[in-house]
C-alpha positions in Angstrom: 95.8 130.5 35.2 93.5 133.3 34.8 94.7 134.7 38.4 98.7 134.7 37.2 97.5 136.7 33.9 95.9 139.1 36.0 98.9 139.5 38.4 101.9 139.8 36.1 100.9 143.3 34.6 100.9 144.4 38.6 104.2 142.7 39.6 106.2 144.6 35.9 104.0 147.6 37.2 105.5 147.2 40.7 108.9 147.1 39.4 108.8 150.0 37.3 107.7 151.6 40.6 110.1 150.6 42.9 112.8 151.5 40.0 111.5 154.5 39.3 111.3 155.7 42.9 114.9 155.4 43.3 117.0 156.0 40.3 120.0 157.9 42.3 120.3 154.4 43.5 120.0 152.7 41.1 122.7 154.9 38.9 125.0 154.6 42.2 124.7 150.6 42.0 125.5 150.5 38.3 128.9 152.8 38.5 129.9 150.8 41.7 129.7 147.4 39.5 131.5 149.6 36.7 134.0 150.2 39.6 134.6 146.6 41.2 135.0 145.6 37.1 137.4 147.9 35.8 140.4 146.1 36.4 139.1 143.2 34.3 137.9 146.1 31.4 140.8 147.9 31.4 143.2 144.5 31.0 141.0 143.4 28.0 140.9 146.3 26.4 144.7 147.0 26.6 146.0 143.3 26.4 143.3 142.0 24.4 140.9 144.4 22.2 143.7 147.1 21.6 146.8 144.1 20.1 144.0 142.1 18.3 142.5 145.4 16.1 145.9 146.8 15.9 147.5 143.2 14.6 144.6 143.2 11.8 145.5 147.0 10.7 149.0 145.7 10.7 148.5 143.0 8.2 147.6 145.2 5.8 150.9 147.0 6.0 154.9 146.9 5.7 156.0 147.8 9.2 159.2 146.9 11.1 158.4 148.7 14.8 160.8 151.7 14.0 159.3 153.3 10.9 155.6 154.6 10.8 153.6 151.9 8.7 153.4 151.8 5.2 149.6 150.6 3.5 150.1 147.7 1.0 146.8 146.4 1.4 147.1 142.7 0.6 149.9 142.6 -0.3 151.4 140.6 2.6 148.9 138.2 2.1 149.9 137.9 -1.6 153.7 137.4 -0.3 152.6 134.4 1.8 151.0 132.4 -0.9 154.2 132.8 -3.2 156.4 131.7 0.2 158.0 128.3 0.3 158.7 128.5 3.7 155.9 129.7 5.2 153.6 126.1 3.3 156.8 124.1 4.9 156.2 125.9 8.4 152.1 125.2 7.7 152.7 121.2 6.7 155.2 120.6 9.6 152.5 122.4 12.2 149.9 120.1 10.4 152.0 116.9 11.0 153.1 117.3 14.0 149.1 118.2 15.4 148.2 114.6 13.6 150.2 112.9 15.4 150.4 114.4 18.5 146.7 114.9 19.3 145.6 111.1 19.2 148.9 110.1 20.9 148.0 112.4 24.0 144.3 111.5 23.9 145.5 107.8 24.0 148.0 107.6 26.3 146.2 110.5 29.0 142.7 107.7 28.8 144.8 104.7 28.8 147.0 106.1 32.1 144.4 107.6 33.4 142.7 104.3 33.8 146.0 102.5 35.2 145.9 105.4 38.2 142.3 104.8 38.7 143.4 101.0 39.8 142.8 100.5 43.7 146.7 99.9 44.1 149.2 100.7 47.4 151.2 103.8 46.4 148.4 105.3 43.9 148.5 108.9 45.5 152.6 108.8 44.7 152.3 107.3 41.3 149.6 110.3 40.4 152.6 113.0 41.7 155.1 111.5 39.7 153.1 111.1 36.7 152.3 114.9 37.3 155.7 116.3 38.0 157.0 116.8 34.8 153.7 119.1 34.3 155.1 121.9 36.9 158.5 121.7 35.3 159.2 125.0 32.8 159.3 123.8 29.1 162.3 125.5 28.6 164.1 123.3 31.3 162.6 120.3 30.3 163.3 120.6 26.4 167.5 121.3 27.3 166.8 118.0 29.2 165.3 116.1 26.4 168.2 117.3 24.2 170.8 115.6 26.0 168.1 112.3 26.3 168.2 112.2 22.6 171.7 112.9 22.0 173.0 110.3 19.9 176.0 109.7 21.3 175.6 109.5 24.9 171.8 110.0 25.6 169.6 107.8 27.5 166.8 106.8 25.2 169.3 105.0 22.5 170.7 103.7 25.6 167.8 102.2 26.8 166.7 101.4 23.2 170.1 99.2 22.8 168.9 97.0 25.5 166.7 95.7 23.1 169.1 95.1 20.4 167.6 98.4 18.3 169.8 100.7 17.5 168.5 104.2 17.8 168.0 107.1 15.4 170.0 110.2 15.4 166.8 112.0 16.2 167.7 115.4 16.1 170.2 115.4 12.5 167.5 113.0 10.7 164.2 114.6 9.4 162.2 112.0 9.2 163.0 111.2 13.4 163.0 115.3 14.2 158.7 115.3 14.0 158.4 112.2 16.1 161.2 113.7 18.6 159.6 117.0 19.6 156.1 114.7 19.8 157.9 112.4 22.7 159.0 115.8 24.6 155.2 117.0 24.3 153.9 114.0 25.7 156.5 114.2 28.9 154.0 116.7 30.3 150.5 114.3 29.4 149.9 114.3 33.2 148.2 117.2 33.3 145.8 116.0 30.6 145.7 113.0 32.6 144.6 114.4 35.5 141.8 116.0 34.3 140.6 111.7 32.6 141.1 110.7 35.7 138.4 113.2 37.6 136.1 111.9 34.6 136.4 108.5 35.4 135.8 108.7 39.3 132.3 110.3 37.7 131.8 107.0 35.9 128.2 105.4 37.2 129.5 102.1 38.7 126.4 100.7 38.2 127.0 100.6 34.6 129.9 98.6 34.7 128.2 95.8 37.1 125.3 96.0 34.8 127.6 95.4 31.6 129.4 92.8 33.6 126.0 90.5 34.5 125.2 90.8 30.4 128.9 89.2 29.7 130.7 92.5 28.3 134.5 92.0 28.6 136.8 94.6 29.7 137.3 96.2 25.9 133.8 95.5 25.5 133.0 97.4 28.6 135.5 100.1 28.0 133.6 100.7 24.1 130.0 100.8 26.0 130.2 102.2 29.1 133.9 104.3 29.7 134.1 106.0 26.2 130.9 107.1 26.0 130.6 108.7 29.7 134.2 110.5 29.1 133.5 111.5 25.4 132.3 115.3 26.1 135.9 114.9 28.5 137.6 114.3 25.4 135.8 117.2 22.9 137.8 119.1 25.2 141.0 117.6 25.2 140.7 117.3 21.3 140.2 121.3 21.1 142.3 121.9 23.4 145.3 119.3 22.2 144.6 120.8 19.0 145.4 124.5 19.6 148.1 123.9 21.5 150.1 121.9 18.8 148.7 124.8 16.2 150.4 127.3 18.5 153.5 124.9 19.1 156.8 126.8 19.5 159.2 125.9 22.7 159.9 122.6 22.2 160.9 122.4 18.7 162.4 125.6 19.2 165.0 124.5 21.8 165.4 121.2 20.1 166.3 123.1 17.0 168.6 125.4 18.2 172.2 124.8 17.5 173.7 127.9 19.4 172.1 130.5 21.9 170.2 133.5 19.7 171.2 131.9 16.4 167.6 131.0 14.1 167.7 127.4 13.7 164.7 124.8 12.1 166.6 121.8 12.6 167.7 119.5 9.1 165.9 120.7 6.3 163.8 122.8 7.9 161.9 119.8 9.6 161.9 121.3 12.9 160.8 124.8 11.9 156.8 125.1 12.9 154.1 128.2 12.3 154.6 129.8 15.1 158.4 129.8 15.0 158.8 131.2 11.8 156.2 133.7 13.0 158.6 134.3 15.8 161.1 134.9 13.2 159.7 137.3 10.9 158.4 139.6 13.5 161.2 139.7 16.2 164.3 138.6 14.0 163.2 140.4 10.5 161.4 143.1 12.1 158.6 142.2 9.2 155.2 143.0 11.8 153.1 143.5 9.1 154.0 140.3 7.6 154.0 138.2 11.3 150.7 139.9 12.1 148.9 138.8 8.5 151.0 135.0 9.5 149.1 135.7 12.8 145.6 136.3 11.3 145.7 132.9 8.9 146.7 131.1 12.2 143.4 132.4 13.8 141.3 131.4 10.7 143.2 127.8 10.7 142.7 127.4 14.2 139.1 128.9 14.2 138.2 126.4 11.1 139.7 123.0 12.8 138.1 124.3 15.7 134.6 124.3 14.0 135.1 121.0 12.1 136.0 119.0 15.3 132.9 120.7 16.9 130.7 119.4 13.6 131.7 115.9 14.2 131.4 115.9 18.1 127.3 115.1 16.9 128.3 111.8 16.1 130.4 110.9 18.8 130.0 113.0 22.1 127.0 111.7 24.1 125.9 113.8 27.0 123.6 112.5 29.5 121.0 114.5 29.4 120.2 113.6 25.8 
């Protein structure tokens, strides 16, 4: 112990020497990493740094991209509390996040575990299950449209089989919400995917373990799966979570009732946070407004964010712990 106190001052001493003996070099290194780095400075600072700061002066201000902006100070922020549409954009983000999020989570663990079965064919069940991922929202929302039709689409269709005669999904409010949450979870395969890679990291030797003490397959799947895949799912939950926060395609092409025309569906059911940002920045030229709409997103986002991360201590169990 003694010896290793005696050494250390020699080896910083050492260091400072070899430094200092070559500080050309050293200088040289330093602009060459500046160098090899630049393209990934120079993209954050122009795509990232520069919108962000400017979007926050923006807020503050009336400015519709053609006129040099005006200050108001807050009182875009003012405007939004008084706006009836903006709380109906809010509550139908909200809604649609509920139920989404622990739909997806359910249905991505719950599939995962049927592709994790040692079947024939399992490699092609995982593609097809993971196709509709690579297809572009866009294309796969005109085709959910005409699956949802009420007069000749497929899902009533199918439904009737049943004897259940099915909703007009896009005219009715109350069925627009659960409509654009069965288009979202066409593309779960990705989320799948990602289950399915936690599983394979499962400990086997659990399950036989839990299996010699009599634990069922629920009872297995409460003890031994859910806890080995819960830091799996933090992530899915934050990640689920911003997405449907920052949801716009799908009930955007769902809503839309002709090309370039601003639709929100029947009663304004279909019209979420992001849309009607969409709408005040591009199609009312408002900026300042969309960028103070954009800067309450970021706090809402942030805040969920923070709560779900404050809960994960009661629920997430890493292995090292």
């Amino acid at each position: 112990m003694s010896m290793l106190t005696r050494r250390r001052p020699e080896a910083r001493s050492t260091r400072r020497t070899e430094g200092s003996k070559h500080p050309r070099r050293n200088r040289r290194s330093f602009w060459i990493g500046v160098a090899f780095a630049s393209p990934f400075i120079v993209g954050f600072l122009g795509l990232f740094a520069y919108p962000i700061l400017a979007s926050g002066y923006y807020s503050f201000t009336d400015f519709n991209l053609f006129q040099s902006p005006d200050w108001v100070g807050l009182d875009n922020y003012e405007q939004m509390a008084n706006d009836d549409v903006f709380w109906k954009s809010l509550a139908n983000t909200l809604v649609l996040a509920v139920l989404g999020v622990p739909l997806t989570i359910a249905i991505a663990l719950g599939g995962a575990h049927l592709l994790n079965t040692p079947i024939k064919g399992q490699p092609l069940y995982r593609a097809v299950i993971y196709l509709p991922s690579i297809i572009p929202i866009v294309v796969g929302g005109y085709l959910w449209r005409w699956l949802l039709n009420t007069q000749y689409g497929f899902v009533n269709y199918f439904l009737s089989w049943f004897g259940i005669t099915g909703p007009s999904w896009l005219q009715e409010p109350d069925w627009t919400k659960p409509a654009i949450v069965l288009v979202v979870l066409w593309t779960v395969g990705g989320t799948m995917i990602i289950y399915l890679a936690a599983l394979k990291d499962v400990p086997h030797e659990l399950y036989e373990a839990a299996s010699i003490d009599g634990a069922g397959p629920w009872r297995r799947f409460l003890n031994v799966t859910w806890p080995t895949v819960s830091p799996v799912t933090l992530f899915q939950v934050i990640v689920c979570l911003i997405a449907y926060l920052q949801i716009f395609t799908e009930p955007y092409v769902l809503a839309q009732e002709r090309l370039n025309n601003i639709s929100s569906g029947p009663d304004q059911s279909m019209l979420t946070y992001a849309m009607y940002l969409y709408q005040n920045a591009f199609v009312y030229l408002k900026m300042g407004y969309a960028s103070a709409m954009a800067w309450v997103l970021f706090i809402v986002t942030l805040i969920v964010t923070l709560v779900v991360l404050a809960s994960s201590k009661r629920w997430v169990h890493y292995g090292s712990k």
